[in-house]
C-alpha positions as CSV (number, residue, x, y, z in Angstrom):
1,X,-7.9,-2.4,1.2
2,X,-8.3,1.2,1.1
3,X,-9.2,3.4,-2.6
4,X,-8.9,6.8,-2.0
5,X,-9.6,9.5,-4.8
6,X,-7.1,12.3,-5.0
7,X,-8.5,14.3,-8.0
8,X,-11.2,13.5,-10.0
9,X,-12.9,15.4,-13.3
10,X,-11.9,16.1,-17.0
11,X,-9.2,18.3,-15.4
12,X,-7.2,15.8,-14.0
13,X,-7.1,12.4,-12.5
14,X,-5.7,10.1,-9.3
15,X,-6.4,7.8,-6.9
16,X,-4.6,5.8,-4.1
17,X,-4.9,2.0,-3.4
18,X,-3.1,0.6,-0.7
19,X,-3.1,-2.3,1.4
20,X,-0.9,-1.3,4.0
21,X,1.7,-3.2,2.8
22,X,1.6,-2.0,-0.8
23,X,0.9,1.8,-2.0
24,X,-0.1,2.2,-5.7
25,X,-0.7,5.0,-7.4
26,X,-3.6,4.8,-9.8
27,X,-3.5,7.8,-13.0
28,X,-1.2,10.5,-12.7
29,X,-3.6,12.9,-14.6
30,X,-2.2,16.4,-12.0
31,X,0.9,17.8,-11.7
32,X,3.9,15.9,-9.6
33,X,3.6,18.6,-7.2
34,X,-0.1,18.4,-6.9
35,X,0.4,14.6,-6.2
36,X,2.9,15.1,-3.5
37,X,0.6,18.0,-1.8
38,X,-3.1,15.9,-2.0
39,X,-1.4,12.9,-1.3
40,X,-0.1,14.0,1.9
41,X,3.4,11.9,1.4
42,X,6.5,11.5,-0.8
43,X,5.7,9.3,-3.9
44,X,8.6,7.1,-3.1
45,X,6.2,5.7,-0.9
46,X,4.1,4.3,-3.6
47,X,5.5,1.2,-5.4
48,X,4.2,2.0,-8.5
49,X,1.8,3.6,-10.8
50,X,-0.7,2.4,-13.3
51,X,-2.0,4.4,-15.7
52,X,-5.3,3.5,-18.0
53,X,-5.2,5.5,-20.7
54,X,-2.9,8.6,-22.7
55,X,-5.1,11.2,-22.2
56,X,-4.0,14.2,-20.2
57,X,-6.0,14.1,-17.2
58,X,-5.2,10.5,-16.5
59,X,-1.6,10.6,-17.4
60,X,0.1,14.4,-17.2
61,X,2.9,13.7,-15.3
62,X,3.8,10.3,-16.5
63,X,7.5,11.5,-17.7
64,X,8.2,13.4,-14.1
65,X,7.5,10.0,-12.3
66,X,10.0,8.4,-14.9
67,X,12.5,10.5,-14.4
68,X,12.2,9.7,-10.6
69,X,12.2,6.3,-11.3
70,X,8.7,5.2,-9.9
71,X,7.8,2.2,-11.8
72,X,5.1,2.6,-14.4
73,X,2.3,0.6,-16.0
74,X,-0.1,0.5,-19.1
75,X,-1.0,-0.6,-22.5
76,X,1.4,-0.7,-25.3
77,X,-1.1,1.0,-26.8
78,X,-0.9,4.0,-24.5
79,X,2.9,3.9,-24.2
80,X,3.2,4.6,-28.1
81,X,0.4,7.5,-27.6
82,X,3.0,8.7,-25.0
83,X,5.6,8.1,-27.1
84,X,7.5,6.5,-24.0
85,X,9.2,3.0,-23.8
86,X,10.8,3.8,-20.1
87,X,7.3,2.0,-18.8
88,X,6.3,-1.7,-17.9
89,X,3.8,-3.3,-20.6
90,X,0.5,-4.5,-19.8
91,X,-1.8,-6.9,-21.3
92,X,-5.7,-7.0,-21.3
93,X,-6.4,-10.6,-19.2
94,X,-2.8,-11.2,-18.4
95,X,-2.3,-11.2,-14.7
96,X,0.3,-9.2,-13.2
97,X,1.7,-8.6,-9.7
98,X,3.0,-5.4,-7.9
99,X,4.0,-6.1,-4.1
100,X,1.3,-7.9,-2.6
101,X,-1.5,-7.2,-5.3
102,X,-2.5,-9.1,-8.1
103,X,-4.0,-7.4,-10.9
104,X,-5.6,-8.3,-14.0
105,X,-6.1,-5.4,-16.9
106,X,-9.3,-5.9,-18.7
107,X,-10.2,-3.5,-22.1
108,X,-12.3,-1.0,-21.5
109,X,-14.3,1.3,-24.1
110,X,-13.0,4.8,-25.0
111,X,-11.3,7.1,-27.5
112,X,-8.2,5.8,-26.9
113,X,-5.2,3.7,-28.2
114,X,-5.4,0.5,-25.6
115,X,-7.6,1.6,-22.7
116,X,-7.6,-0.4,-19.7
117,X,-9.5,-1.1,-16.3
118,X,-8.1,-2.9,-13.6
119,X,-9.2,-5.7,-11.3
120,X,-6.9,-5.4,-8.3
121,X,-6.8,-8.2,-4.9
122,X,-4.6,-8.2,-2.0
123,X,-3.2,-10.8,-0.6
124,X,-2.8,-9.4,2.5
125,X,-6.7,-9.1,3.4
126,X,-7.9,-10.7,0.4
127,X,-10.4,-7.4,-0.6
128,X,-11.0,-6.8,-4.5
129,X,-11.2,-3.6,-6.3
130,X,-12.5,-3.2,-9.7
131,X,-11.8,0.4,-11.2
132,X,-12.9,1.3,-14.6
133,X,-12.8,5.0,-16.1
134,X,-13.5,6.5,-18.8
135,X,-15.6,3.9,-20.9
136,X,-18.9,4.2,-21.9
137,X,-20.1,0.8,-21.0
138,X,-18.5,-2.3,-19.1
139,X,-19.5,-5.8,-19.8
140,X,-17.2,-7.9,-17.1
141,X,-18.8,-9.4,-14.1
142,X,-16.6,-9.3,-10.9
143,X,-17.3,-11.9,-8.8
144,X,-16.3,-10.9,-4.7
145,X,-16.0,-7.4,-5.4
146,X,-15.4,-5.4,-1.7
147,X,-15.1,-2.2,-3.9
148,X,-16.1,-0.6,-7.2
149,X,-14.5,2.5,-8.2
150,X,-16.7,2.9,-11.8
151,X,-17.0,5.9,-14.1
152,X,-20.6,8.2,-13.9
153,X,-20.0,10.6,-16.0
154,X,-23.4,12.4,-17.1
155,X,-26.7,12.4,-17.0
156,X,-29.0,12.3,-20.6
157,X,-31.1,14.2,-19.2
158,X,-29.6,17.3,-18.1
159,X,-27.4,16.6,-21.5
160,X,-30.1,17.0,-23.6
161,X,-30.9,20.7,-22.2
162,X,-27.3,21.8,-22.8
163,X,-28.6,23.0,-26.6
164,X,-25.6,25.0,-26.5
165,X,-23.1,22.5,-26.1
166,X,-21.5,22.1,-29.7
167,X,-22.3,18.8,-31.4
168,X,-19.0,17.1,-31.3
169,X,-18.6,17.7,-27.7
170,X,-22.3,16.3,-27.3
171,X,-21.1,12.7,-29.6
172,X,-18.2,12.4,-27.9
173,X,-19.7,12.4,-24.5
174,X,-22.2,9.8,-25.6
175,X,-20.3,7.7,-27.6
176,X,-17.1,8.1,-24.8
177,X,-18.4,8.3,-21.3
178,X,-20.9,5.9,-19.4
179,X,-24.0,7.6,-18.6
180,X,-25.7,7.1,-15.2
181,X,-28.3,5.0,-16.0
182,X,-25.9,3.1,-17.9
183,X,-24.2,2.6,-15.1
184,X,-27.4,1.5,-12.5
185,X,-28.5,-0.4,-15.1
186,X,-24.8,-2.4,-15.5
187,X,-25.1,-2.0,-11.4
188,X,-28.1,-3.9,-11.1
189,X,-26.1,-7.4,-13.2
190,X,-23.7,-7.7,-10.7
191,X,-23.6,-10.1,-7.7
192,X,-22.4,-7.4,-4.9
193,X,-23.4,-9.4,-2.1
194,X,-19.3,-8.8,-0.7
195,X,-19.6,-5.1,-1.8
196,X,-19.2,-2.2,0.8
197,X,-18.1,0.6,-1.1
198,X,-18.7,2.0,-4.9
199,X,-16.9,5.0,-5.8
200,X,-18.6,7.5,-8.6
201,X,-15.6,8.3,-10.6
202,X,-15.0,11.1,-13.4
203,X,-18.4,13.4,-12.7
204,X,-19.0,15.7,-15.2
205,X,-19.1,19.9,-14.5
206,X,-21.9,20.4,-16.6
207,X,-23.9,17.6,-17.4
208,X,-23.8,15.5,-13.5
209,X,-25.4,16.1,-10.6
210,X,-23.9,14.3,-7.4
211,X,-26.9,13.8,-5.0
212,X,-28.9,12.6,-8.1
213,X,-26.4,10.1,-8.8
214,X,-25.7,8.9,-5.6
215,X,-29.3,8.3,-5.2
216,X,-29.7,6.7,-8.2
217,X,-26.7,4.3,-7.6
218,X,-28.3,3.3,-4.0
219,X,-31.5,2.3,-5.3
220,X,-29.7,0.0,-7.9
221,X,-27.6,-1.8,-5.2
222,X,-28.3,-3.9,-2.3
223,X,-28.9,-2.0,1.3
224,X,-25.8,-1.1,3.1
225,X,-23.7,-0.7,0.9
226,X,-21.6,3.2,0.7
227,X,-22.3,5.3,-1.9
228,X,-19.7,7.9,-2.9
229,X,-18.8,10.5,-5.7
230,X,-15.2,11.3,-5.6
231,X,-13.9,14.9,-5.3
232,X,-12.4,17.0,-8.0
């Protein structure tokens, strides 16, 4: 299995799992043409897309991929915050199957209607992905994960010297996002012993910094396994 990050940041949001049987399209939080450009292929390639949540950066062009009839996942809860019903429903713990993954939502923890995370294996090479964005704290253990694709979205510290930053920006980060130590500390419960890759998802422009956090992340983790912040 392959996860490969496409856009990244409050300002918009996908990523690309495949299998190389099956192509899915994870958040479609950039523009349809943006998708075609970064992704370097026509989307009828991709069997389908799953999005997590309503907001903007995670599902902007949601209606464009309807009306071009890619098949489309997520919460009931996010389909009625998108006012859509031309999308398949999706259940926290209910198992579901696009091509030749099988995926399992799981609630994540966010301002949101119905957020969800996604616990994806192939059954082609038998690899597991968990991703989870945009929650401030996780409390699943994934047995035989190959790779993580987890939100690490700030950093207290360099928070706390924003004094600038009004105070319902500043709650909504806290109470919203996961903050890295958050994250090494929910890093450090885990049983990655099959792990080879963990993807930093959603960095923040002002309150992250990516060599800090990649650090941080390796010296929560067993040896050997890849470290990486995805792009913007």
């Amino acid at each position: 299995m392959k996860f490969e990050a496409l856009a990244s940041s409050s300002q918009g949001n996908a990523y690309i799992v495949t299998d190389d049987e099956t192509c899915l399209l994870l958040e479609c939080g950039i523009s349809h043409k943006q998708l075609q450009k970064l992704s370097g292929f026509s989307l009828s390639e991709f069997k389908a897309c799953i999005i997590s949540h309503e907001h903007k950066d995670h599902a902007k062009s949601v209606k464009d991929l309807i009306e071009r009839g890619m098949p489309i996942y997520m919460s009931y809860g996010t389909a009625q915050a998108l006012e859509t019903d031309a999308v398949n429903l999706i259940e926290s713990m209910e198992q579901f199957n696009i091509g030749s993954f099988d995926i399992v939502p799981f609630s994540t923890y966010h301002d949101a209607a119905e957020p969800l995370g996604f616990l994806i294996k192939s059954r082609i090479d038998g690899d597991v992905l968990a991703f989870a964005t945009d929650t401030v704290n996780l409390r699943y253990k994934f047995p035989g994960l190959n790779i993580l694709a987890i939100e690490a979205n700030y950093d207290k510290a360099i928070l706390d010297l924003c004094e600038k930053l009004p105070e319902k920006v500043r709650h909504r980060i806290t109470n919203t996002h996961m903050e890295i130590d958050t994250l090494c500390d929910y890093l450090r419960t885990l049983d990655l012993s099959k792990c080879r890759e963990i993807h930093l998802l959603h960095l923040s422009d002002a309150t992250s910094h990516e060599d800090k956090f990649i650090y941080k992340v390796k010296r929560s983790i067993p040896p050997g396994i890849e470290v990486k912040a995805c792009k913007k």
